[in-house]
C-alpha positions as CSV (number, residue, x, y, z in Angstrom):
1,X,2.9,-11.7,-17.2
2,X,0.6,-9.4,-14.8
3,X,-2.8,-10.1,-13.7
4,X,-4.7,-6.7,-13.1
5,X,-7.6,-7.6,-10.4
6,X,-8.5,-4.4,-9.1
7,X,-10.6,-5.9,-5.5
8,X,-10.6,-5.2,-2.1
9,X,-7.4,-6.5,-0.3
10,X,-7.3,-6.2,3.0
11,X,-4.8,-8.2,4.9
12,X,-6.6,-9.8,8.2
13,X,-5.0,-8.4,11.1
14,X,-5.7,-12.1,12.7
15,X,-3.9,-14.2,9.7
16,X,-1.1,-15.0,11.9
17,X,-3.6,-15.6,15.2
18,X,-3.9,-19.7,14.2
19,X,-2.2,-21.6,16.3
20,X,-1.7,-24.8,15.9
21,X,-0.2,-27.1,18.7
22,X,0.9,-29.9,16.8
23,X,4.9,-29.7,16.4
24,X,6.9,-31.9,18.9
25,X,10.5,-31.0,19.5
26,X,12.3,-33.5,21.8
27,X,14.5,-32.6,24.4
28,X,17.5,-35.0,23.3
29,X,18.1,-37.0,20.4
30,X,17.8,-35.7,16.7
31,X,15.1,-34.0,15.2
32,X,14.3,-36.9,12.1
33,X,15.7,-39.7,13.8
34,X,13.1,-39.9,16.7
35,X,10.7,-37.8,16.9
36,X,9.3,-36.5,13.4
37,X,9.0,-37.5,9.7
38,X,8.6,-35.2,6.9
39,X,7.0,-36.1,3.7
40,X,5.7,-34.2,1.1
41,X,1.5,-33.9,1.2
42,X,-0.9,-36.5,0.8
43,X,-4.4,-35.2,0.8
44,X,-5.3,-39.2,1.7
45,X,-3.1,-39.5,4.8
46,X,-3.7,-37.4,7.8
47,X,-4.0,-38.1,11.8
48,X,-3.7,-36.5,14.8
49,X,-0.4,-36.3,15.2
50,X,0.8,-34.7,12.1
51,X,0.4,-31.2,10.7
52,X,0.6,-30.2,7.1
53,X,2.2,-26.7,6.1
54,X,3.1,-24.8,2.6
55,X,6.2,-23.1,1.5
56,X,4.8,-19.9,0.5
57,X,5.4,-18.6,-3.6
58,X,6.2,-14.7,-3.7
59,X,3.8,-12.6,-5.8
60,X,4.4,-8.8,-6.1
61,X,1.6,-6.2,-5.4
62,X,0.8,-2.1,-6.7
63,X,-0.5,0.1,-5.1
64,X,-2.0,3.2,-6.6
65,X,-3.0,6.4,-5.1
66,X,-4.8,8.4,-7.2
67,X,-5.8,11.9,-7.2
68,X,-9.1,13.5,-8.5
69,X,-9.7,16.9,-9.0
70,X,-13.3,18.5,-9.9
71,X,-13.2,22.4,-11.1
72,X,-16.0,24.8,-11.0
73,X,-15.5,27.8,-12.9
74,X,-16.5,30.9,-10.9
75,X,-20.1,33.2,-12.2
76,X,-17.5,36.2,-12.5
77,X,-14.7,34.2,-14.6
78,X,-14.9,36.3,-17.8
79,X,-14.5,39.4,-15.5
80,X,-11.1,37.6,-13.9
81,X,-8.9,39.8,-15.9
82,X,-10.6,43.3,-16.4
83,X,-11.3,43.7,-12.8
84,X,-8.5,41.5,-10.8
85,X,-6.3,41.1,-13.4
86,X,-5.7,37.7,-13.6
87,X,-5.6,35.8,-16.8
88,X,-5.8,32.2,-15.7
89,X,-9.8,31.8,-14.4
90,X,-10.8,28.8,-15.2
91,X,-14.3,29.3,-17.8
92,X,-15.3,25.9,-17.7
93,X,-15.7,22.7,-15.7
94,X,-13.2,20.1,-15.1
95,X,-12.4,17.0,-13.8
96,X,-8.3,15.8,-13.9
97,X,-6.5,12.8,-12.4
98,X,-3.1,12.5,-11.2
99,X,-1.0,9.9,-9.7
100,X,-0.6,10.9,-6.4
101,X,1.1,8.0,-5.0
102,X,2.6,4.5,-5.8
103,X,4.2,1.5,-3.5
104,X,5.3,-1.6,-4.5
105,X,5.4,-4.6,-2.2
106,X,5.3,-8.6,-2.1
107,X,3.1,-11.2,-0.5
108,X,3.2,-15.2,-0.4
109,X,0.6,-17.2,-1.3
110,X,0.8,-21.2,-0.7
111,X,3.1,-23.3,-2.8
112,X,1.4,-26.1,-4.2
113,X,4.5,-27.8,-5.5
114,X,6.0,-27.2,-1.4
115,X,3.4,-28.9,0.4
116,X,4.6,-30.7,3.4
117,X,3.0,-32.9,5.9
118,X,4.9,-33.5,9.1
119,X,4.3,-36.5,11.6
120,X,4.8,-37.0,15.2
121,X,4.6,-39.6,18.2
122,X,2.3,-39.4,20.1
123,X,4.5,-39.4,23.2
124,X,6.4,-36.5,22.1
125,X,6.2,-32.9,24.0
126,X,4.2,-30.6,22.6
127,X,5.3,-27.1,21.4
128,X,3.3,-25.4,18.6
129,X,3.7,-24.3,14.9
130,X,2.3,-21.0,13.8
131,X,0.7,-20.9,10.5
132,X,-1.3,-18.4,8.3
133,X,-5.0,-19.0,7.4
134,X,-3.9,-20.5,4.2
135,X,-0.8,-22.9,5.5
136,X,1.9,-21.1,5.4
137,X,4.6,-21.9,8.1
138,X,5.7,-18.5,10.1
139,X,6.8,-19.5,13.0
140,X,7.9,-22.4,15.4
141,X,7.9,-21.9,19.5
142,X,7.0,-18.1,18.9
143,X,4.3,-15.8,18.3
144,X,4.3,-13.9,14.5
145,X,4.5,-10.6,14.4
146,X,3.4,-9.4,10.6
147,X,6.1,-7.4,8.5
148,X,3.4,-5.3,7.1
149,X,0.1,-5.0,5.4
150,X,-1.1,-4.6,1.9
151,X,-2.3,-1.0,1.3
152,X,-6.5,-1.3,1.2
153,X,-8.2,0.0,-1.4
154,X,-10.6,2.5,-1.1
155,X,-11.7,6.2,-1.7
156,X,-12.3,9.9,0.1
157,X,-15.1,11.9,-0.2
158,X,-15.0,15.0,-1.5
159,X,-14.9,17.6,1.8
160,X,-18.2,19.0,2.6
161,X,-19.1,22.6,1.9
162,X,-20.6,24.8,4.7
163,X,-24.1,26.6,2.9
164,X,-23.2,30.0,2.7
165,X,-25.5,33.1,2.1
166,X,-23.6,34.8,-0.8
167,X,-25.3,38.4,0.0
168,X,-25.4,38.6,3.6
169,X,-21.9,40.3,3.4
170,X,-22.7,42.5,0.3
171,X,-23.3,45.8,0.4
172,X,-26.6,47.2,-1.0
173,X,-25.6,48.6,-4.7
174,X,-24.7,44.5,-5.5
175,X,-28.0,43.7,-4.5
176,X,-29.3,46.4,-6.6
177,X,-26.7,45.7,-9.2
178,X,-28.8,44.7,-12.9
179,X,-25.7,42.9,-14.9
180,X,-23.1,40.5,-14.2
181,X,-20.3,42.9,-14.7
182,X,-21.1,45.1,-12.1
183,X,-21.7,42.8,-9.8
184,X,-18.1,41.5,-10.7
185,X,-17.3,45.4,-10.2
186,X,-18.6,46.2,-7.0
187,X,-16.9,42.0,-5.6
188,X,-13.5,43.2,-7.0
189,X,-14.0,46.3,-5.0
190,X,-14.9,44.6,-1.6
191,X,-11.8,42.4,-2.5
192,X,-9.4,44.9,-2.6
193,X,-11.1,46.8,0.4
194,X,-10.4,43.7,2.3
195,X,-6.5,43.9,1.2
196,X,-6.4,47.3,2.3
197,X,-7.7,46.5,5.8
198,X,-5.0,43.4,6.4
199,X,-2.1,45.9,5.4
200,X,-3.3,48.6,7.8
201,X,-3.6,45.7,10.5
202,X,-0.2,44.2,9.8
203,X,1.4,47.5,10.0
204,X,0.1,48.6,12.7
205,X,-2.4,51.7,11.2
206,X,-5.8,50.2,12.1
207,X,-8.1,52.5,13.9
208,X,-8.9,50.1,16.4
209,X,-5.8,48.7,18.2
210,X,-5.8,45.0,18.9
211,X,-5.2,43.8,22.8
212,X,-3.1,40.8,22.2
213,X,-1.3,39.3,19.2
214,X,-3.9,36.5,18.9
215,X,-6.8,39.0,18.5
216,X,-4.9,40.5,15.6
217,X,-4.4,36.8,14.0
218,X,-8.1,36.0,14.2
219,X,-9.0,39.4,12.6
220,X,-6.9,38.8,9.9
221,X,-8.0,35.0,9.4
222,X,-11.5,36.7,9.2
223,X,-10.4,38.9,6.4
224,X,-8.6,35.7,4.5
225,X,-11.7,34.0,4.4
226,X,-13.7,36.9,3.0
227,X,-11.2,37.3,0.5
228,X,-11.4,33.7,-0.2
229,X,-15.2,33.2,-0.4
230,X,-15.3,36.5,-3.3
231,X,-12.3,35.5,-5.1
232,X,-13.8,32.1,-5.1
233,X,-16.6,34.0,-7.6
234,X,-13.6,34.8,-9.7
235,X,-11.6,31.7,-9.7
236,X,-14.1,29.4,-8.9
237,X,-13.4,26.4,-6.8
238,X,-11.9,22.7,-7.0
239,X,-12.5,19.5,-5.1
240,X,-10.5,16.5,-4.3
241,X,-10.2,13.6,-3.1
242,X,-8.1,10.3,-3.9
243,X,-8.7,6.7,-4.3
244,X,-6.2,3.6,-3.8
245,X,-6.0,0.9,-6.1
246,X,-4.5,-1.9,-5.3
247,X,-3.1,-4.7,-8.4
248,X,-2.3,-8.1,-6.9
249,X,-1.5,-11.7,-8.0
250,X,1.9,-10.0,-10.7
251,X,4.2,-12.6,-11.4
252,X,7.8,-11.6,-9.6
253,X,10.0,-14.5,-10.9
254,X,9.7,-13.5,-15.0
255,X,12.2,-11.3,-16.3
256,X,11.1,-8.6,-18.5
257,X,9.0,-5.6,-19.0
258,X,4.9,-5.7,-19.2
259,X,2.5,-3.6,-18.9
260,X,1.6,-2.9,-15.2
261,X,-2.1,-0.8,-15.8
262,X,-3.2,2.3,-18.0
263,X,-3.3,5.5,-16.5
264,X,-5.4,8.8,-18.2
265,X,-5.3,12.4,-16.8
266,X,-9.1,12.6,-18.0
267,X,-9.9,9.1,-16.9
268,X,-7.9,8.0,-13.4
269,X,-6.4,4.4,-13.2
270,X,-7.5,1.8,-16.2
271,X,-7.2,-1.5,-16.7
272,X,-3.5,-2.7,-18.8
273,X,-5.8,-3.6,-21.9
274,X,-8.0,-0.3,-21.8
275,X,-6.1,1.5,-24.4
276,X,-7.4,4.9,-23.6
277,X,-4.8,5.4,-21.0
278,X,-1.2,5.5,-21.3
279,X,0.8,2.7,-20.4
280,X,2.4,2.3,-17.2
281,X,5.7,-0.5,-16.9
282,X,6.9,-3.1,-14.5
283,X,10.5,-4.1,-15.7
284,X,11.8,-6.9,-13.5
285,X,15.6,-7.9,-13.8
286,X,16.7,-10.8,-12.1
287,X,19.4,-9.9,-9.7
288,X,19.9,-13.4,-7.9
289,X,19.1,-17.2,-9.0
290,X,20.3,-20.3,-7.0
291,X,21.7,-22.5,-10.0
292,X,19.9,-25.2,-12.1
293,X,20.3,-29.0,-10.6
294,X,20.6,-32.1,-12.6
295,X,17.7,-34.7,-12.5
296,X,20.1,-36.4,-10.2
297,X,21.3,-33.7,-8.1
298,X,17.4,-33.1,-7.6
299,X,16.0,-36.2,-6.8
300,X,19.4,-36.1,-4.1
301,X,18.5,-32.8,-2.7
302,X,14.2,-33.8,-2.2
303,X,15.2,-36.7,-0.3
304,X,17.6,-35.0,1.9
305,X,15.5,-32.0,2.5
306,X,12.8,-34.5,4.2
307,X,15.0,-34.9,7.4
308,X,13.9,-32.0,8.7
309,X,11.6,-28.8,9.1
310,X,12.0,-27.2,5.2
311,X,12.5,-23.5,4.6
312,X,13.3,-20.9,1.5
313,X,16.5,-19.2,0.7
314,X,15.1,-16.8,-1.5
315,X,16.1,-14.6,-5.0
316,X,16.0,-11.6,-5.6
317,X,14.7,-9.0,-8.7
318,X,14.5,-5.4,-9.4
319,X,11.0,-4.1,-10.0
320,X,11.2,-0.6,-11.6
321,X,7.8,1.2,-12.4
322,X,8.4,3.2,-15.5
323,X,5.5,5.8,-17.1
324,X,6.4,8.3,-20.2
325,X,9.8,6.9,-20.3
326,X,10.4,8.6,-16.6
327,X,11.0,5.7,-13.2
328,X,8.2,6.0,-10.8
329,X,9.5,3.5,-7.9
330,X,12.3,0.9,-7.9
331,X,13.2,-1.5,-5.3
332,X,14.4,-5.1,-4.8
333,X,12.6,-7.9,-3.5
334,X,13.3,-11.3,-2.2
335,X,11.5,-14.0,-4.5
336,X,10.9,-17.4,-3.2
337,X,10.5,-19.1,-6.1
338,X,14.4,-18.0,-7.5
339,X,16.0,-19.5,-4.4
340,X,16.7,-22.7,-3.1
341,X,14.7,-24.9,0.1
342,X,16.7,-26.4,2.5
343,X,16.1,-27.8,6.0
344,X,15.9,-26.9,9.6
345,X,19.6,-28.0,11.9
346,X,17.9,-31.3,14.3
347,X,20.4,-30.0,16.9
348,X,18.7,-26.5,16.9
349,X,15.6,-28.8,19.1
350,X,18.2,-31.6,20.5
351,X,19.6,-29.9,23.5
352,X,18.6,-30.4,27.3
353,X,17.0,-28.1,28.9
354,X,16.9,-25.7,26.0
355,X,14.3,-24.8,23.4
356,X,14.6,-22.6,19.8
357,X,12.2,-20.2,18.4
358,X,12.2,-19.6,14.5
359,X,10.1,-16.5,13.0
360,X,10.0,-17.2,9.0
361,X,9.0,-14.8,6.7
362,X,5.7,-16.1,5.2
363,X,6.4,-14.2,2.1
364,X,9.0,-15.8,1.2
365,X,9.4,-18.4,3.0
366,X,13.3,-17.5,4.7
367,X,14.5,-17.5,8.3
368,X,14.0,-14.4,9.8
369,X,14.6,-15.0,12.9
370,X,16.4,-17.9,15.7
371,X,16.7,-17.7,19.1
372,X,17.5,-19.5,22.4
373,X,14.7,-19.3,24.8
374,X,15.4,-20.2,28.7
């Protein structure tokens, strides 16, 4: 039911930049009776004056943002408790993976069963049909404005760390310190000096008065990062960063429940059929279906769609993500493939001295927008 390719996909900003300035729309008369014939495609016919464009099929994308954290246990950690008195120090090094993020979305790719090539006169005026890079028909007399993009995959860096001289601000009895544990001693010490000095700051006992309140908040920043950099010795320190995943080409018109991808807290994201990750669901229930036809109803319908300009009237499912028996994201979507095609109005381009604009939605092939231009 899913196909898990884990690649790189970017939308192109410029998908909807192909113009093509084919469609004629005349200013009186009807639509299929004098000015354009639809039929569906035939890779052996093609001229000038025709232009061939897909109904798109609705595919369902996840997108995964996952979130890697590397821990270093501090050189002091077995001295955590005696000296600070804290009992969680991490003693060793770790590396964990959580899911940070999750979005679901939809996407059309060309219909290969919904291939239509339309043909005009050559005497007809000229407007233009806009069409993806792939076929797919998005908009007639008007510029497409995308509904969104597919999340891109990719991955952070883990953040820098500025070299730091780890005596420089030590006095000289850690320098001349022989064991671990007084070293971890004399830090604990210097850490709790520090606290001292932010209380006598906040409260006003310092010896030296501060001018302004923004002196005061830079001396005590300075004092948070000292405390910071030796509890670090302590506590040790973690690293993250995060990385997006993105799983395409899932089947949105198939009821039921699958198996979306694996998912480890030691390992990050995994492929559905790696079984060292827990699973991770996609239940789809089918919320709307346009109704069976006959053979005859069918063979009624294709011939009357071919009068005109054809578009989707979409489905729609519920997609629920569901890991450790807990919902991660629900949502309904419009499904192309669940709906029913019918055709463009001829009036909507028969009127003098008036011209329509349709935006579609190249996902799904519906009407998402008409209007009158002047």
């Amino acid at each position: 039911m899913f196909s898990t390719h884990m690649r790189n996909n970017k939308v192109n900003s410029r998908m909807y930049k192909y113009i093509f300035a084919l469609l004629t729309l005349i200013a009186s008369g009807t639509l299929s009776q004098a000015q354009v014939r639809v039929q569906r495609y035939d890779v052996t016919e093609g001229d000038g004056n025709s232009v061939t464009y897909s109904l798109p099929r609705t595919r369902l994308y996840v997108a995964v943002t996952v979130e890697e954290a590397v821990s270093t246990p501090g050189e002091f950690a077995l001295y955590a408790e005696k000296y600070l008195g804290i009992r969680t120090a991490p003693m060793k090094a770790s590396r964990t993976f959580r899911i940070k993020d999750v979005k679901m979305g939809t996407y059309g790719i060309p219909d290969p069963d919904r291939r239509y090539t339309v043909r005009f006169k050559n005497n007809s005026t000229a407007t233009y049909l806009q069409l993806t890079p792939d076929g797919i028909i998005c908009a007639i007399n008007s510029e497409y404005i995308p509904l969104g993009q597919i999340p891109e995959e990719g991955r952070t860096d883990f953040p820098i760390e500025e070299p730091t001289d780890r005596y420089s601000a030590m006095s000289e009895e850690y320098v001349q310190a022989t064991s671990a544990m007084k070293q971890a001693e004399i830090t604990a010490g210097e850490i709790f000096r520090i606290r001292e000095s932010r209380t006598a700051i906040v409260s006003g006992e310092a010896e030296q008065p501060f001018p302004d309140g923004t002196a005061m908040k830079l001396a005590i920043a300075g004092l948070d990062k000292q405390e910071n950099a030796l509890t670090e010795r302590f506590m040790g320190k973690t690293k993250v960063r995060t990385q997006t995943f993105v799983i395409r080409d899932i089947v949105a018109d198939e009821e039921g429940k699958g198996i979306a991808f694996r998912f480890s807290e030691t390992l990050g994201l995994l492929d559905r059929d790696d079984l060292r990750g827990e699973p991770v669901y996609l239940d789809i229930r089918i919320l709307e279906r346009a109704p069976e036809l006959s053979e005859k109803e069918t063979a009624k319908k294709e011939k009357s769609l071919l009068k005109s300009i054809i578009y989707n009237i979409p489905g729609k499912i519920q997609a629920t993500l569901i890991a450790d028996g807990r919902r991660l994201l629900s949502g309904d979507f419009d499904i192309a493939q669940l709906g029913t095609r019918e055709n463009l109005n001829p009036s909507l381009f028969s009127a003098k001295g008036a011209r329509t604009s349709i935006i579609f939605n190249p996902e799904t092939g519906s009407i998402r927008q008409v209007k009158e231009l002047q």
